[in-house]
C-alpha positions as CSV (number, residue, x, y, z in Angstrom):
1,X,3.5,-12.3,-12.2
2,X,2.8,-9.3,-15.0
3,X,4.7,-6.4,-14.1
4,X,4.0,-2.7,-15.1
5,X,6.9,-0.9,-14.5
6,X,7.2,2.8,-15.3
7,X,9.2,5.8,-14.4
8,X,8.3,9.3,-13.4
9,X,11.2,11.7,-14.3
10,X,13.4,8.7,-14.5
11,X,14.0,6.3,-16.8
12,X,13.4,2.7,-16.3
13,X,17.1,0.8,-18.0
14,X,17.0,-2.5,-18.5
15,X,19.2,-3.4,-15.4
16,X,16.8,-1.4,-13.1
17,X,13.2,-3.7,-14.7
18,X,15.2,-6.8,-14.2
19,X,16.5,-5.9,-10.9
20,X,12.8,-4.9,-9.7
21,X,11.2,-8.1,-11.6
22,X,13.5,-10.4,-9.7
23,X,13.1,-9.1,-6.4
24,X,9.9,-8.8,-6.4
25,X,9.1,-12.1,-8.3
26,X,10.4,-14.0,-5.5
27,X,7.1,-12.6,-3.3
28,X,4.9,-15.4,-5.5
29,X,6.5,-18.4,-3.3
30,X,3.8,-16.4,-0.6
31,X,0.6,-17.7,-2.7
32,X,-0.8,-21.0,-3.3
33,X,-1.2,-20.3,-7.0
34,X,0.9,-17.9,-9.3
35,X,-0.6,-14.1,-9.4
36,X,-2.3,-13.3,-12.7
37,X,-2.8,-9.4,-11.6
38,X,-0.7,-7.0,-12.4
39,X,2.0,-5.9,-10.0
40,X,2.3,-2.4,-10.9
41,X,5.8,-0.4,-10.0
42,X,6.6,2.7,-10.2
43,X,9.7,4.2,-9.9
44,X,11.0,8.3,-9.3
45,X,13.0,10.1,-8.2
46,X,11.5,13.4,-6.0
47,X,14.1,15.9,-4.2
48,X,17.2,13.4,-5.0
49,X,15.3,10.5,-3.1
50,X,15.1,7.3,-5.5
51,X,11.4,6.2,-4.7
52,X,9.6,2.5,-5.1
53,X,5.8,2.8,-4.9
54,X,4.5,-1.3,-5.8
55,X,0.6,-1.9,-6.0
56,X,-0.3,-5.9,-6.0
57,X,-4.3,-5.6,-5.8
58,X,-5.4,-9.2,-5.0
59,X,-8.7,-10.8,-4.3
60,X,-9.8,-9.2,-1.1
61,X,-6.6,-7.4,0.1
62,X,-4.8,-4.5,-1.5
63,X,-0.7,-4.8,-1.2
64,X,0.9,-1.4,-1.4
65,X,4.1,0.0,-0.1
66,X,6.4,2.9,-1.1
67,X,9.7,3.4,-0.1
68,X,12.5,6.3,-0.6
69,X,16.6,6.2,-0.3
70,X,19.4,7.4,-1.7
71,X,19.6,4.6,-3.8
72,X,17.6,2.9,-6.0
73,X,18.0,-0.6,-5.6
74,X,18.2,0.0,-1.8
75,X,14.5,1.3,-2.3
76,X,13.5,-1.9,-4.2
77,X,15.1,-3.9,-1.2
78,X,13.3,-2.2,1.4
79,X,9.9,-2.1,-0.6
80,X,10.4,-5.8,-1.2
81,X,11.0,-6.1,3.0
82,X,7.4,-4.3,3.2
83,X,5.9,-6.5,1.1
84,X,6.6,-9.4,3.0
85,X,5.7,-7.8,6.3
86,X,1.7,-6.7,4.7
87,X,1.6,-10.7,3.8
88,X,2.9,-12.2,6.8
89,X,0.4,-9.5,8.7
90,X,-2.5,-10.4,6.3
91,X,-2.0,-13.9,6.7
92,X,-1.6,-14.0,10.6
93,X,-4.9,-12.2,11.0
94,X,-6.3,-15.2,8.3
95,X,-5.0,-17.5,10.9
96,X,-6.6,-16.0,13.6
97,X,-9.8,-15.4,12.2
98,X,-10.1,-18.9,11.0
99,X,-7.9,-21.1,13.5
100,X,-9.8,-23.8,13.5
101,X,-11.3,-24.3,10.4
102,X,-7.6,-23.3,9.0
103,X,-6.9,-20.8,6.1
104,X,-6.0,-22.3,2.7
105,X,-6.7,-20.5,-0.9
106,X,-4.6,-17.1,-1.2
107,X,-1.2,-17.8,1.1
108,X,0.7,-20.7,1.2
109,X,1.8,-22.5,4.6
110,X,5.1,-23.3,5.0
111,X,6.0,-26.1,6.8
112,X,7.5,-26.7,10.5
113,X,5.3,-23.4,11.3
114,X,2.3,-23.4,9.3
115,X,2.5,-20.1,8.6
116,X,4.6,-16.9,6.5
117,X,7.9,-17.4,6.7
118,X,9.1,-14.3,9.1
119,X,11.7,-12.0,8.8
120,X,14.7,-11.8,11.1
121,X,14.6,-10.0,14.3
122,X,11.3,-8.5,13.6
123,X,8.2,-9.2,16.3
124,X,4.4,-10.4,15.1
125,X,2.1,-7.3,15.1
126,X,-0.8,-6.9,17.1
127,X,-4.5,-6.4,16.0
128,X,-5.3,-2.6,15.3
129,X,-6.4,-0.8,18.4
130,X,-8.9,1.8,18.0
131,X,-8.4,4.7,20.3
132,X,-11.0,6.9,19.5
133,X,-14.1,7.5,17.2
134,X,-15.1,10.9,16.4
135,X,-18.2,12.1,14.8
136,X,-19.4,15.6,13.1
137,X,-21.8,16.8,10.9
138,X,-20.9,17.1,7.4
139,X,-20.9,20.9,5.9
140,X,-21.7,20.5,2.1
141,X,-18.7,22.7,0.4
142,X,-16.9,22.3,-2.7
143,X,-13.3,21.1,-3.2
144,X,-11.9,24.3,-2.7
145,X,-13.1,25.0,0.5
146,X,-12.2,22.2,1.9
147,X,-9.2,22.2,0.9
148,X,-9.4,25.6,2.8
149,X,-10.5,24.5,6.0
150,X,-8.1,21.5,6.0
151,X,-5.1,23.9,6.1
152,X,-6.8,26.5,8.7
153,X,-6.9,23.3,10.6
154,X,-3.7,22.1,9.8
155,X,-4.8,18.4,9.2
156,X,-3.4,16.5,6.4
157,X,-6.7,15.5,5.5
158,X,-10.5,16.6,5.6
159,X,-13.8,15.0,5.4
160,X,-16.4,17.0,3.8
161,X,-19.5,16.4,2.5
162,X,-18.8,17.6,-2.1
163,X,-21.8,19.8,-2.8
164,X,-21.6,19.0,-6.7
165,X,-21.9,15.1,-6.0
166,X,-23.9,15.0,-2.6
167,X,-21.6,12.5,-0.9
168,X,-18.6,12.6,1.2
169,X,-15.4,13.1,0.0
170,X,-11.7,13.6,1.4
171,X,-9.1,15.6,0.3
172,X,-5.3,15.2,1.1
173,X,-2.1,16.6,0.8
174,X,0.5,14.6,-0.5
175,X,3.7,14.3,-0.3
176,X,4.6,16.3,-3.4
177,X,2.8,19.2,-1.4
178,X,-0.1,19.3,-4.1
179,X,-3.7,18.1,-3.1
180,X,-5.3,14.8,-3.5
181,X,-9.3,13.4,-3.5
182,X,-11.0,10.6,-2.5
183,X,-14.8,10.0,-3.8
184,X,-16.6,7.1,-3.8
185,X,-16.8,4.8,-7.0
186,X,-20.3,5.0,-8.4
């Protein structure tokens, strides 16, 4: 594993990076072969909360998790405990999909079970169950407005069609309180 490993108003001592490369090192006994992306980490510290944000992009699945404590090493523990949960998710729904054919490449099997090895006392989580579908027509506005109509709606996000670009966009707030948007690669 390659780790990027910054700070944002912290700073990143030496005990901290090896900490972090350890614990999160030991995720590459998940894979069939060693990782050659980067795992990037990022660690702050926002309102005197110590937080973990990890991003391991991998072929065909994104693994992301954030996590804030009092403590920073706590924060790498429980980030770490996320970690494993998105695998052992990912590769359960491999299984699924291709139970009879099997699922070798990305995720190793383990033996005895032939899958993740699972964490203590937790329960294997069900597909995704969509509730509802809603659809509306797209106003074309700029950033500004939408922002706008997000908070007069008191969403946390809106869909809007960007009339700069001509396509849809979605702006956020975040958790800092400041605004976030999403447009599509071109």
């Amino acid at each position: 594993m390659k780790f990027v490993i910054r700070g944002q108003h912290l700073e990143v001592t030496e005990s901290l990076r090896e900490y972090a490369e350890k614990k999160i090192g030991k995720l590459e006994r998940y894979f069939e072969a060693p990782l050659t992306s980067e795992v990037n980490v990022t660690m702050s510290v926002v309102k005197n909360l110590q937080s973990v944000e990890v991003t391991i992009p991998l072929p065909g699945v994104l693994l992301r998790a954030e996590v804030r404590s009092d403590d920073m090493y706590a924060s790498i523990d429980l980030v770490v405990e996320k970690l494993e949960r998105q695998i052992r998710k990912h590769k359960t729904k491999i299984n699924r999909r291709y139970r009879k054919e099997g699922a070798r490449g990305l995720f190793r099997d383990f033996p005895d079970t032939g899958a993740v090895a699972t964490l203590p006392d937790e329960e294997e989580e069900d597909e995704y169950a969509l509730v509802r579908t809603k659809r509306f027509n797209l106003k074309p506005m700029d950033v500004d407005e939408a922002i706008l109509q997000m908070n007069m709606l008191g969403h946390n996000f809106f869909v809007f069609a960007n009339i700069e670009t001509n396509e849809v966009n979605v702006v956020y707030k975040r958790s800092d309180g400041k605004y976030g948007l999403i447009e599509p690669q071109r």
